[in-house]
DSSP file (Angstrom, degrees, kcal/mol; ACC not computed):
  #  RESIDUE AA STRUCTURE BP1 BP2  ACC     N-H-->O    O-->H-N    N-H-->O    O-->H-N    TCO  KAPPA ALPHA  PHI   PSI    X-CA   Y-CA   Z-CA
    1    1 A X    >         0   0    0      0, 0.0     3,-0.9     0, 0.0     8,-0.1   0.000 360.0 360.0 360.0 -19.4  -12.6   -2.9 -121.1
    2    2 A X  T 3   +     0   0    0      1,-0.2    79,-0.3    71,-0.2    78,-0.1   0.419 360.0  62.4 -92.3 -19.2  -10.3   -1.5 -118.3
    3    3 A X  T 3  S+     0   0    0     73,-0.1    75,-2.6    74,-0.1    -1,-0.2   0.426  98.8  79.1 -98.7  -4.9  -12.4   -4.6 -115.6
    4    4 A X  S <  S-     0   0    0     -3,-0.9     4,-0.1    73,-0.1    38,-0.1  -0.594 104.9 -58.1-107.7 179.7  -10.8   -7.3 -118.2
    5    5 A X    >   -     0   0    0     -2,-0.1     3,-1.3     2,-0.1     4,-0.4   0.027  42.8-123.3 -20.6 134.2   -6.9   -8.8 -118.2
    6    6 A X  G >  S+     0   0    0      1,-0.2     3,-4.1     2,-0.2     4,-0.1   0.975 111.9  68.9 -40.7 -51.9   -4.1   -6.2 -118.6
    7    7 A X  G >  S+     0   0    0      1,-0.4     3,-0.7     2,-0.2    -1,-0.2   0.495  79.7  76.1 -71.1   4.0   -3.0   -8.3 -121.8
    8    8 A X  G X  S+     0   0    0     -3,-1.3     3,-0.8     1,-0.2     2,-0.4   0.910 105.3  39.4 -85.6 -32.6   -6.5   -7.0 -123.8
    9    9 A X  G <> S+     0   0    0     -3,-4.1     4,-1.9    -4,-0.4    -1,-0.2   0.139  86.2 103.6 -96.7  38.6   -4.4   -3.6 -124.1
   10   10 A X  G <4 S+     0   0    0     -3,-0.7     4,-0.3    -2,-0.4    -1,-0.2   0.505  79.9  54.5-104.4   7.4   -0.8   -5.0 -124.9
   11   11 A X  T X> S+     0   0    0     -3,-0.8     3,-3.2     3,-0.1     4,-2.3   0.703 113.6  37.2 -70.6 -92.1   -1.1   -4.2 -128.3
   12   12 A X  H 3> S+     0   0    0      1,-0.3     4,-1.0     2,-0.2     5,-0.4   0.584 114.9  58.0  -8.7 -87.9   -1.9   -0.7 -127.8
   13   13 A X  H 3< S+     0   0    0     -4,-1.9     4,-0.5     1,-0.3    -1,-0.3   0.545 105.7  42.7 -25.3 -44.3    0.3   -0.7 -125.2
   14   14 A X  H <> S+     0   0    0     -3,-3.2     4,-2.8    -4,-0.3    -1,-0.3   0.719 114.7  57.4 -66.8 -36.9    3.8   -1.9 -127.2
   15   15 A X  H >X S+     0   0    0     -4,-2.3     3,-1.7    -3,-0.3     4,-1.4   0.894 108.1  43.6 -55.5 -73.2    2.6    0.5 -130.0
   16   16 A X  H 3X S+     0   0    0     -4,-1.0     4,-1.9     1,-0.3    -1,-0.3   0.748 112.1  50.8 -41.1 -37.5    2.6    3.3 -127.5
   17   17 A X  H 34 S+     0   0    0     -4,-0.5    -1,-0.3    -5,-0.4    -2,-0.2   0.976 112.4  49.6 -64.1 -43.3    5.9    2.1 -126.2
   18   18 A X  H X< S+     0   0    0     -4,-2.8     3,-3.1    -3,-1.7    -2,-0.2   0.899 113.2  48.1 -36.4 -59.6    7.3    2.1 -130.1
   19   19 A X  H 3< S+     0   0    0     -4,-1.4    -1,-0.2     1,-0.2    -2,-0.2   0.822 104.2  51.1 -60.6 -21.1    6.1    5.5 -130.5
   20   20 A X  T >X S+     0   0    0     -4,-1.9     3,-3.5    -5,-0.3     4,-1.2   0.677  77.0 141.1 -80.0   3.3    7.4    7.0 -127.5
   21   21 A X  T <4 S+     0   0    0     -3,-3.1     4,-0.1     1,-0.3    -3,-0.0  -0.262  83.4  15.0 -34.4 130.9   11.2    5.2 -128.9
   22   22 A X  T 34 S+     0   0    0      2,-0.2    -1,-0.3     1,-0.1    -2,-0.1   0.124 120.4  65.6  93.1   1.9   13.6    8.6 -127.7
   23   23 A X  T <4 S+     0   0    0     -3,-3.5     2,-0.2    -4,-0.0    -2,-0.2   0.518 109.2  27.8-120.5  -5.8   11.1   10.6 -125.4
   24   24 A X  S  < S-     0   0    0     -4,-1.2    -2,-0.2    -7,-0.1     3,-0.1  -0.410  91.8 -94.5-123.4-157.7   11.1    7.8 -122.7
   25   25 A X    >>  +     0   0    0     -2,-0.2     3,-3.0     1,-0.1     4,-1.3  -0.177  45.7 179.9-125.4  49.1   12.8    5.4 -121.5
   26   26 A X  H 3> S+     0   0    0      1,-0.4     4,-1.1     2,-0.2    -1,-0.1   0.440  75.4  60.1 -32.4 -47.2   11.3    2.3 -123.8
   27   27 A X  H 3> S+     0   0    0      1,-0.2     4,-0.6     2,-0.2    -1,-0.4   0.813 110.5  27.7 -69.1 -28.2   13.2    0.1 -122.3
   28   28 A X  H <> S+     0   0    0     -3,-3.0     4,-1.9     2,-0.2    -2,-0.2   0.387 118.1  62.8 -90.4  10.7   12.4   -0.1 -118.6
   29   29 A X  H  X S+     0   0    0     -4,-1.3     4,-2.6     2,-0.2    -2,-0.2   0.845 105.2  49.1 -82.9 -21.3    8.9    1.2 -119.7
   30   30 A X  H  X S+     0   0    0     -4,-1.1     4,-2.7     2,-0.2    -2,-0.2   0.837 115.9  43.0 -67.6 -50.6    9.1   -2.3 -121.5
   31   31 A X  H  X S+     0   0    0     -4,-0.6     4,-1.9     2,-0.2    -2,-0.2   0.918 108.5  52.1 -78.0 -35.4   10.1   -4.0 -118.3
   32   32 A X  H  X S+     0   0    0     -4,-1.9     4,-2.4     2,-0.2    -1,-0.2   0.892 107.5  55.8 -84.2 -32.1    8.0   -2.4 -116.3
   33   33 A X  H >X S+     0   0    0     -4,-2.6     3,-1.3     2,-0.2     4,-0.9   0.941 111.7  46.8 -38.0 -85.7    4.8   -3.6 -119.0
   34   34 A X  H 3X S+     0   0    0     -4,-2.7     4,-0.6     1,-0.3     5,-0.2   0.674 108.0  49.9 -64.8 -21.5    5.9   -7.2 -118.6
   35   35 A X  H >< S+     0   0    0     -4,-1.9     3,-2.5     2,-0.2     4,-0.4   0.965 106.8  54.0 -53.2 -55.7    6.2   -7.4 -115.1
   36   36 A X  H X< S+     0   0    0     -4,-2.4     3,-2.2    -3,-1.3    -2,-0.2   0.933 114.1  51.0 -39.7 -79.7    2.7   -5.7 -114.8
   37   37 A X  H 3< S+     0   0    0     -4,-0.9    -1,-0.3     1,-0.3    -2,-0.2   0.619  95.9  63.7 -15.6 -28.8    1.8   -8.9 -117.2
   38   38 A X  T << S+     0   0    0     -3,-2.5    -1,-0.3    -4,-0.6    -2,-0.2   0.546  81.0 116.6-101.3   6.6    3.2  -11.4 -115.4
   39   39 A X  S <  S-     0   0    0     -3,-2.2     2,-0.3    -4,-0.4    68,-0.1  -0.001  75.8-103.6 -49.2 169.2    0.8  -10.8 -112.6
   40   40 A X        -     0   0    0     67,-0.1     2,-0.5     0, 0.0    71,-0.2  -0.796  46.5-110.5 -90.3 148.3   -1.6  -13.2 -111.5
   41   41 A X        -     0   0    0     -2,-0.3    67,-0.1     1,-0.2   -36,-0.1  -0.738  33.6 -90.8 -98.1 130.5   -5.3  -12.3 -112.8
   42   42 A X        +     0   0    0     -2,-0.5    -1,-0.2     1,-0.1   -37,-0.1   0.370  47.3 169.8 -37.5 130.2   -8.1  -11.2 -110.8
   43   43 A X        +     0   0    0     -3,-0.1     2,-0.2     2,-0.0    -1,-0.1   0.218  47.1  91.6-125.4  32.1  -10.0  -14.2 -109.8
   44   44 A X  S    S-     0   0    0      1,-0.3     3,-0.1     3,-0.0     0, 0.0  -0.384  96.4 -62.7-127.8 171.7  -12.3  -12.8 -107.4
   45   45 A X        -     0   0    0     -2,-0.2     2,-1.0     1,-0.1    -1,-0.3  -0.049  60.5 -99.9 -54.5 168.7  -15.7  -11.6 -108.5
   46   46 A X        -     0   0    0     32,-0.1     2,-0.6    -3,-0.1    32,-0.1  -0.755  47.2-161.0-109.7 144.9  -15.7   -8.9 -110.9
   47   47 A X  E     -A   77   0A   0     30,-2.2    30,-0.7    -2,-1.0    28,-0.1  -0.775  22.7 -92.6-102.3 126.4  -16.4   -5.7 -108.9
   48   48 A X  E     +A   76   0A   0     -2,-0.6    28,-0.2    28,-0.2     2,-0.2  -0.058  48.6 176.6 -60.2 134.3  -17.6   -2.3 -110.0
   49   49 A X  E     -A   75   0A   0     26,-9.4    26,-2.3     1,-0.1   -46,-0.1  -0.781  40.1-136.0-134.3 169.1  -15.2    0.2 -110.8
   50   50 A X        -     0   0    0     -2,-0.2    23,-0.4    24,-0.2    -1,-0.1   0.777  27.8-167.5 -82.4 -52.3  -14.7    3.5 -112.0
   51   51 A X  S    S+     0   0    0    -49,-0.1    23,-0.1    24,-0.1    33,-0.1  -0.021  71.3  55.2  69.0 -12.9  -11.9    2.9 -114.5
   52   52 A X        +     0   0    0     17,-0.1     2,-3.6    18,-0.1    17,-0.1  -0.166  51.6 153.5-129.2  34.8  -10.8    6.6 -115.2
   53   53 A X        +     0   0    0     28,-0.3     2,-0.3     4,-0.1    35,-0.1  -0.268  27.7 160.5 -74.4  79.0  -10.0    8.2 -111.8
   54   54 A X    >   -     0   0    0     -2,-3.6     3,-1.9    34,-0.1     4,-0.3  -0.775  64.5 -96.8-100.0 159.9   -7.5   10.7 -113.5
   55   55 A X  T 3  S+     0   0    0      1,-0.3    -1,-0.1    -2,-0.3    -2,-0.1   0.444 128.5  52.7 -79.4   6.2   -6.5   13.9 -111.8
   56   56 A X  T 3  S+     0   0    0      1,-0.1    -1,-0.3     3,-0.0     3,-0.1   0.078 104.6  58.0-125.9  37.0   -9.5   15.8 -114.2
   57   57 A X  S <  S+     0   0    0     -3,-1.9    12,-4.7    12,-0.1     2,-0.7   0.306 103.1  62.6-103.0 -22.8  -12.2   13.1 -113.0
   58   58 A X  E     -B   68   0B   0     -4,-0.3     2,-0.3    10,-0.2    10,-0.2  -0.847  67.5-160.9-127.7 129.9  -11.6   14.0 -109.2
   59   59 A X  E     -B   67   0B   0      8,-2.0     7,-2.1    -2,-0.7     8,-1.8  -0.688   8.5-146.2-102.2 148.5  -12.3   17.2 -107.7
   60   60 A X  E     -B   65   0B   0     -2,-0.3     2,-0.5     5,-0.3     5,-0.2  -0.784  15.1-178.4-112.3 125.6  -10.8   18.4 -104.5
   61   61 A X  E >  S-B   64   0B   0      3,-3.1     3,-1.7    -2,-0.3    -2,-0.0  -0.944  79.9 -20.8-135.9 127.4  -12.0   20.6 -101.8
   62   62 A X  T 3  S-     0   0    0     -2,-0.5     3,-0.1     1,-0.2     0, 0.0   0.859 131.2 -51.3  34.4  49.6   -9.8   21.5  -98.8
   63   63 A X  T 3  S+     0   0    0      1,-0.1     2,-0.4     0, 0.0    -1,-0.2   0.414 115.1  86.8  12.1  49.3   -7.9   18.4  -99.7
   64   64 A X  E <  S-B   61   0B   0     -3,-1.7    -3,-3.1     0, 0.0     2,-0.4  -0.986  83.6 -78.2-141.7 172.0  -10.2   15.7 -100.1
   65   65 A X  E     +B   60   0B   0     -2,-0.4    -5,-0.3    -5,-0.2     3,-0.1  -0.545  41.5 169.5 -89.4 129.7  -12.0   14.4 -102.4
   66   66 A X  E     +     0   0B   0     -7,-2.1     2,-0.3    -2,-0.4    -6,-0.2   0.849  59.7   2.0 -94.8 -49.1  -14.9   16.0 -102.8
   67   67 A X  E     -B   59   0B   0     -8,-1.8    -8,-2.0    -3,-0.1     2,-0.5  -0.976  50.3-134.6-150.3 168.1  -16.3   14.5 -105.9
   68   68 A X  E     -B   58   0B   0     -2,-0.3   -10,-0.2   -10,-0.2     3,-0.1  -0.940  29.0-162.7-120.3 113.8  -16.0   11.9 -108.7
   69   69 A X        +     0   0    0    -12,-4.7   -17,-0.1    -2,-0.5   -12,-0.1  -0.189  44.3  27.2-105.7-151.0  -16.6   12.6 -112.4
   70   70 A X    >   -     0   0    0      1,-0.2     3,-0.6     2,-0.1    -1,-0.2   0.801  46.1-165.9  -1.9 107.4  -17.3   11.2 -115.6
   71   71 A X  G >   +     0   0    0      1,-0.2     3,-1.2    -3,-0.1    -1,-0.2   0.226  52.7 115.2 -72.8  12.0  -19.1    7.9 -115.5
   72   72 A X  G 3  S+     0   0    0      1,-0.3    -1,-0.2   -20,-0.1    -2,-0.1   0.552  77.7  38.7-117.6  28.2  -18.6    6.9 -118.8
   73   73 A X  G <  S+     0   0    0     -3,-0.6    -1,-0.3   -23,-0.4   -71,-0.2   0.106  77.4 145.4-111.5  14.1  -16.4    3.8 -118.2
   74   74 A X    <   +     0   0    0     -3,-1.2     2,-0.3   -23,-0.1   -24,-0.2  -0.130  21.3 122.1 -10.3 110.6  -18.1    2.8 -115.5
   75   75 A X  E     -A   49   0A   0    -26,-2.3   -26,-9.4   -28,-0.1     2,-0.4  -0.990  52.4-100.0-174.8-168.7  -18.2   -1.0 -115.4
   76   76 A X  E     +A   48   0A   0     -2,-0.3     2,-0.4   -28,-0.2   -28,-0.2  -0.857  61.7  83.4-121.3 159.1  -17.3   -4.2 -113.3
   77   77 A X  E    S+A   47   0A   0    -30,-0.7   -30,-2.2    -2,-0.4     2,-1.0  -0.977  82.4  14.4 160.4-131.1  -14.4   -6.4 -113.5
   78   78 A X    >   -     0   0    0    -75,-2.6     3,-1.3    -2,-0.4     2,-0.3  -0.674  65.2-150.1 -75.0 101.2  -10.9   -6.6 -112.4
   79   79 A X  T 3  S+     0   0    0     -2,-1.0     4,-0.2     1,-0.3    -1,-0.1   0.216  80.3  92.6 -69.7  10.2  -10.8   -3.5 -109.3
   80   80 A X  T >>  +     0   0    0     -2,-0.3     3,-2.3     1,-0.2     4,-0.5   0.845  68.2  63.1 -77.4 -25.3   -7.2   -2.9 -110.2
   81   81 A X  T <4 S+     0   0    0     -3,-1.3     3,-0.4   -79,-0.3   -28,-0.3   0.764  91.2  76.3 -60.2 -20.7   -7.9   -0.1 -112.8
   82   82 A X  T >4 S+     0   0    0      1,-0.2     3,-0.8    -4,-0.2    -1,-0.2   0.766  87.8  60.3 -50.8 -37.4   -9.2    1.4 -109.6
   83   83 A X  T X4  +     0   0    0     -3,-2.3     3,-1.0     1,-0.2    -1,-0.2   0.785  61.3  96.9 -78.8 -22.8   -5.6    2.1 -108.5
   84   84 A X  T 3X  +     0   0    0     -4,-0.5     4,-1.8    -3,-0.4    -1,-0.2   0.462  63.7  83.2 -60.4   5.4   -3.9    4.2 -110.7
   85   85 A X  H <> S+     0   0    0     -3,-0.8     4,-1.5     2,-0.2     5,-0.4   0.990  89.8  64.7 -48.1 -59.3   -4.7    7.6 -108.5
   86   86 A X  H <> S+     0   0    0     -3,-1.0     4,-2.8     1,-0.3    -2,-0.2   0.727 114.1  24.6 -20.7 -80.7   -1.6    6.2 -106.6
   87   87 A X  H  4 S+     0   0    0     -4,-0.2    -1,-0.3     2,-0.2    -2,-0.2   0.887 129.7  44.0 -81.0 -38.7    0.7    6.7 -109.6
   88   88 A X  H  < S+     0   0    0     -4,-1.8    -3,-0.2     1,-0.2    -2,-0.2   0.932 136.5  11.8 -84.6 -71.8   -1.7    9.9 -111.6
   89   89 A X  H  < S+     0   0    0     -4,-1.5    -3,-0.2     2,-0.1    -2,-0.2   0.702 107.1  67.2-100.9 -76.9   -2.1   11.7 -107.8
   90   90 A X  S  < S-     0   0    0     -4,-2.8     2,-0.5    -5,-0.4     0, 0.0  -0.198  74.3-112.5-103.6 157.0   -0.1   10.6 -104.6
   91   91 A X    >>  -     0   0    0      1,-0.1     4,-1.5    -2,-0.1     3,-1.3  -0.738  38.1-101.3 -90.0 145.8    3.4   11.1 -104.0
   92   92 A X  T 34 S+     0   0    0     -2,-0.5     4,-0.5     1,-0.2    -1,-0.1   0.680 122.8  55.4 -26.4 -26.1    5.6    7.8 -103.8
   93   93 A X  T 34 S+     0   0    0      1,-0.2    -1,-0.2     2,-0.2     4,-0.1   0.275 111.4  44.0-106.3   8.5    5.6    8.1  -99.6
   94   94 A X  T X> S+     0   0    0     -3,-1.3     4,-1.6     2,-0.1     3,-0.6   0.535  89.4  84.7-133.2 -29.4    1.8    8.3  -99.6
   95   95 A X  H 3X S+     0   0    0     -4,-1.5     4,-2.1     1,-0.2     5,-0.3   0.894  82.3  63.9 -43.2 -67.4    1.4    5.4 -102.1
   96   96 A X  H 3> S+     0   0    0     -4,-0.5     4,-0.8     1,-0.3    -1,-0.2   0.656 105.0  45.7  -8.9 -60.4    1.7    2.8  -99.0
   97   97 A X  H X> S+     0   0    0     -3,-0.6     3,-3.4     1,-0.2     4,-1.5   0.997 109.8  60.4 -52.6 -70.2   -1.6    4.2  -97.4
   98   98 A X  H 3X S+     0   0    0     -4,-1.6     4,-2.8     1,-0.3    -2,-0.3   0.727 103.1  37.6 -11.6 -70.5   -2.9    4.0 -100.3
   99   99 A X  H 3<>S+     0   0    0     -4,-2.1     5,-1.3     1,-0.2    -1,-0.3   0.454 115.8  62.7 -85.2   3.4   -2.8    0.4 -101.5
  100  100 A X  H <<5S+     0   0    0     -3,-3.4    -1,-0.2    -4,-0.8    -2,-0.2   0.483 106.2  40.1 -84.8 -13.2   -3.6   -0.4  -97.6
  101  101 A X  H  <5S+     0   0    0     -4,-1.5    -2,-0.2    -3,-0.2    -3,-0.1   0.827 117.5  53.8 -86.4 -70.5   -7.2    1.4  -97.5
  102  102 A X  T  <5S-     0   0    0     -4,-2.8    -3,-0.1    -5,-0.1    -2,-0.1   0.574 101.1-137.6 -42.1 -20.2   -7.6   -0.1 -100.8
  103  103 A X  T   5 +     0   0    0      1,-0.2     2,-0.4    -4,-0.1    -3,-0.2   0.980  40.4 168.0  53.6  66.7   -6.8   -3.9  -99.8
  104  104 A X      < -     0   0    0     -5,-1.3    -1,-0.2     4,-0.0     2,-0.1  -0.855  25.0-149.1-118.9 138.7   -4.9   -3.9 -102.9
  105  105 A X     >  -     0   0    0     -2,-0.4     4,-1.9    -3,-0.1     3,-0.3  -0.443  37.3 -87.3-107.7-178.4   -2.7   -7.4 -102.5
  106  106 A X  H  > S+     0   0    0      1,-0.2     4,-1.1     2,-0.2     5,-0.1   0.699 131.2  43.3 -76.2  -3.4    1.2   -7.6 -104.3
  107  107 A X  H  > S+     0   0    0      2,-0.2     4,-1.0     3,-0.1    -1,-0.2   0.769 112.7  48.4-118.1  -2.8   -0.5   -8.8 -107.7
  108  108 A X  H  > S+     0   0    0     -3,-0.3     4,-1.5     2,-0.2     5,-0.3   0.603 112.5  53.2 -39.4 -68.2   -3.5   -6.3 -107.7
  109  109 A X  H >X S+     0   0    0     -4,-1.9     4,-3.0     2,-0.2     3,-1.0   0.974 114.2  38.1 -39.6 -83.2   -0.8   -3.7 -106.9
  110  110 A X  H 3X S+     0   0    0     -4,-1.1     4,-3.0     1,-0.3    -2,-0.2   0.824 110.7  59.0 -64.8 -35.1    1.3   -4.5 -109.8
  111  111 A X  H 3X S+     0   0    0     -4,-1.0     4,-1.7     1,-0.2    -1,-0.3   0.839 111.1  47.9 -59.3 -26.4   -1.9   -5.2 -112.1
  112  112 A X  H <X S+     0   0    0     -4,-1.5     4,-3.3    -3,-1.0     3,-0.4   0.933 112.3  45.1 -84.9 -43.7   -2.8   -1.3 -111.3
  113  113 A X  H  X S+     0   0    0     -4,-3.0     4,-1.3    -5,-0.3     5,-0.2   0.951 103.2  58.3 -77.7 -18.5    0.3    0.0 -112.0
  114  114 A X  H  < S+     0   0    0     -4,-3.0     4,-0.4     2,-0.2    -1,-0.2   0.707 115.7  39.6 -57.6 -31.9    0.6   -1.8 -115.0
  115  115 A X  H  X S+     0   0    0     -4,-1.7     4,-1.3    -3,-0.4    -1,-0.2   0.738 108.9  59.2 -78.5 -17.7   -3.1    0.2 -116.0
  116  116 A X  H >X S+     0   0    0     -4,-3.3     3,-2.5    -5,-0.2     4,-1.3   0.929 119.5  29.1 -55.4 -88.7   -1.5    3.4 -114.3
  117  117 A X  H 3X S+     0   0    0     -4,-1.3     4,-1.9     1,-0.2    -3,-0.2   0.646 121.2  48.7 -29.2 -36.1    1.9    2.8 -117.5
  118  118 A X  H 3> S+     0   0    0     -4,-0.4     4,-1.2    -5,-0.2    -1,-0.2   0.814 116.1  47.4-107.2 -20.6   -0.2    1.2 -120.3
  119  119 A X  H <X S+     0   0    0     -3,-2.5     4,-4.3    -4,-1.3     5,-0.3   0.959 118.0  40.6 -41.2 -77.4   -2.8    4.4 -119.5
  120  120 A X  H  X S+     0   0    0     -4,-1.3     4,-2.3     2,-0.2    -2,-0.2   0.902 108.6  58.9 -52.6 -54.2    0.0    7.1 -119.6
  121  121 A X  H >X S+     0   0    0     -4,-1.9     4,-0.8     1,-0.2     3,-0.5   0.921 111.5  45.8 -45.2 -64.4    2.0    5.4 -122.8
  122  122 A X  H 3X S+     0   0    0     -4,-1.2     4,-0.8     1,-0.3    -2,-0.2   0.743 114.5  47.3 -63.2 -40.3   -1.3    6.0 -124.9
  123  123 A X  H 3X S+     0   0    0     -4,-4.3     4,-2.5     2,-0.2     5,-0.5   0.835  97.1  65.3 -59.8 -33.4   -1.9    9.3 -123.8
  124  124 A X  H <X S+     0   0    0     -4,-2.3     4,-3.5    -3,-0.5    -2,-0.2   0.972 110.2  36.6 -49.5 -62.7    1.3   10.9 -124.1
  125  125 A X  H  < S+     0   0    0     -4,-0.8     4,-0.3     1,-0.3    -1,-0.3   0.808 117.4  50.6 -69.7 -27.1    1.5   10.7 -127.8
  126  126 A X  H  < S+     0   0    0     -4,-0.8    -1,-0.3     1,-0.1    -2,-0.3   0.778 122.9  29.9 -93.3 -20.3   -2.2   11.3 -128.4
  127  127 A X  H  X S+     0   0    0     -4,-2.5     4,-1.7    -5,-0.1     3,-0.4   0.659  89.5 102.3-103.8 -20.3   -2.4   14.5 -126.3
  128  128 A X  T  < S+     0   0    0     -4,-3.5    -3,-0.1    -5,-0.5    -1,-0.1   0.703  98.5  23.2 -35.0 -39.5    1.1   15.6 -126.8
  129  129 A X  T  4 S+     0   0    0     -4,-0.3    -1,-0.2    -3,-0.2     3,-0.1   0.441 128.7  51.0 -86.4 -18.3    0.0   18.3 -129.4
  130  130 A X  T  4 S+     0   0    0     -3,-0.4     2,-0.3     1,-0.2    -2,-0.1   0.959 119.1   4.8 -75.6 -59.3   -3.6   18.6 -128.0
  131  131 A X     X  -     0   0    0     -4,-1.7     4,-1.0     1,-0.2    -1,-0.2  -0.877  56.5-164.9-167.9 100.5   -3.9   19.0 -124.9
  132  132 A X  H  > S+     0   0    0     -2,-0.3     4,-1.7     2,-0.2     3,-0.5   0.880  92.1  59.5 -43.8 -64.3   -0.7   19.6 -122.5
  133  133 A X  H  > S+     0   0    0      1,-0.3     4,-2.0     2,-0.2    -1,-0.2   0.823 104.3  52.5 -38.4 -54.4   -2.5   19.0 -119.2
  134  134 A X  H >> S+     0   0    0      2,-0.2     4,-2.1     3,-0.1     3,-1.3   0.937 113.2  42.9 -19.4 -85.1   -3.2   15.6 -120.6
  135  135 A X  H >X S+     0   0    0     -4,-1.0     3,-2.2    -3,-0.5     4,-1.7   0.948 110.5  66.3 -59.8 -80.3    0.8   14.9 -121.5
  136  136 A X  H 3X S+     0   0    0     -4,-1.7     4,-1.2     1,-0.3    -1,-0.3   0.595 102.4  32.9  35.0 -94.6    1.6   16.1 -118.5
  137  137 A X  H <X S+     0   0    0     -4,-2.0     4,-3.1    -3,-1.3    -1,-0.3   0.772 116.9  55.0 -97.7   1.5    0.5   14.3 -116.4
  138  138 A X  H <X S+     0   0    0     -3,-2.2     4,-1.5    -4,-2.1     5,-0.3   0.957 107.7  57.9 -69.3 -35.2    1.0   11.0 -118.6
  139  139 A X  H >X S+     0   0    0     -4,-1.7     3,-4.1     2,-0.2     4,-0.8   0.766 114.9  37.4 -56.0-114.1    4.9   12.4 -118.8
  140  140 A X  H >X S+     0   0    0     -4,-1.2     4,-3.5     1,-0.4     3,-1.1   0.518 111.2  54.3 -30.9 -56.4    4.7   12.1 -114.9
  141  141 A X  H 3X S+     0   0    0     -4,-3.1     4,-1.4     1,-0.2    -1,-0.4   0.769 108.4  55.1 -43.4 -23.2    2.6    8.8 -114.5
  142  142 A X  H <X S+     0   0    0     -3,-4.1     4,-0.8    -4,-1.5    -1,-0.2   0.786 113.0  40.6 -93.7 -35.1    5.4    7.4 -116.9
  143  143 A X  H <X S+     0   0    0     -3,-1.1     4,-1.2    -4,-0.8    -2,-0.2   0.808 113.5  54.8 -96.1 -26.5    8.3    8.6 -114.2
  144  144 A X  H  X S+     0   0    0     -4,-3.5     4,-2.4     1,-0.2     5,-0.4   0.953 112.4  39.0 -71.7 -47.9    6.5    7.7 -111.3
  145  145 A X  H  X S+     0   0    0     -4,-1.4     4,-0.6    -5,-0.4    -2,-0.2   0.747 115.0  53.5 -74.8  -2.2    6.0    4.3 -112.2
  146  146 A X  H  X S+     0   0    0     -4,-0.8     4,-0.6     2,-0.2    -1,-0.2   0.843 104.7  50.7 -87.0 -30.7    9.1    3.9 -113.6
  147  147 A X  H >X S+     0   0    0     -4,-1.2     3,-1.0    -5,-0.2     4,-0.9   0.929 105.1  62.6 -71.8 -38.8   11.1    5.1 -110.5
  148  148 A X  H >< S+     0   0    0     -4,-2.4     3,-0.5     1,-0.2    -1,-0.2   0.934 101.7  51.3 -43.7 -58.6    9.0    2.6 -108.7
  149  149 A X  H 3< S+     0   0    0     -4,-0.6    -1,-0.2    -5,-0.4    -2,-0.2   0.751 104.6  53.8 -50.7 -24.8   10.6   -0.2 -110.9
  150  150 A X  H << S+     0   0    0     -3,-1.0     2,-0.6    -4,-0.6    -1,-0.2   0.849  90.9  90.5 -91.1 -23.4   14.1    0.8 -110.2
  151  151 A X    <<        0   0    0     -4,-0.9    -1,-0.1    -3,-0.5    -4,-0.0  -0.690 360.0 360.0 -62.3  97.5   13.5    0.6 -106.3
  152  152 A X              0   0    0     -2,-0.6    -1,-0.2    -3,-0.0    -3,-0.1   0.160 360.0 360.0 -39.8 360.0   14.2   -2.8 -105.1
């Protein structure tokens, strides 16, 4: 589901935003949703993607990536879900490379950080008591992409 339109998770997404009302910042997490929305939608072929490259899918050796786990959202579609290392990963000053290796265009871009945020909202609350590591790093995906929003 992560290869189709942002807007298939923008229930889920608003919910998450509801729940998180006093631990976030709801409103530019709000803004930073509909801009992600207002993107233009992959029109290109649908491509094979990973969809879950979170920082306990990619293992590291002697800083690179060494390997890639869990297949089990594995599919094709829109190759923006692809991006969200950028926000889960890289520092802001390393993002740049990023989305230039990647041949990520400005509505591509936004459409990935818009899976990076709409990722991070749903986790936060569902891992918050579970499983820290989890929360974590959705707590931090939520501040990267939001400081990104305030930057002109």
């Amino acid at each position: 589901y992560r290869g189709t339109p942002l807007a298939a998770v923008g229930a889920e997404t608003r919910s998450a935003i509801d729940e998180l009302r006093g631990a976030v910042d709801t409103g530019a997490a709000t803004a930073a949703w509909e801009e992600a929305l207002a993107a233009p939608p992959w029109t290109g072929p649908p491509r094979w993607l990973h969809s879950d490259l979170m920082p306990m899918n990619l293992l590291v050796r002697r800083g690179r990536l060494a390997a890639v786990l869990d297949f089990g959202t594995l599919g094709t579609g829109d190759p923006a879900c692809d991006f969200i290392p950028a926000w889960n990963l890289l520092p802001a000053a390393a993002r740049p490379a990023f989305r230039d290796a990647a041949g990520a265009d400005d509505a591509g871009w936004a459409r990935g950080r818009g899976w990076a945020l709409s990722m991070a909202l749903a986790q936060l609350p569902y891992y918050r008591l579970t499983n820290p590591v989890i929360a974590g790093n959705a707590e931090h995906v939520i501040r990267e992409v939001l400081a990104e929003q305030r930057v002109p």
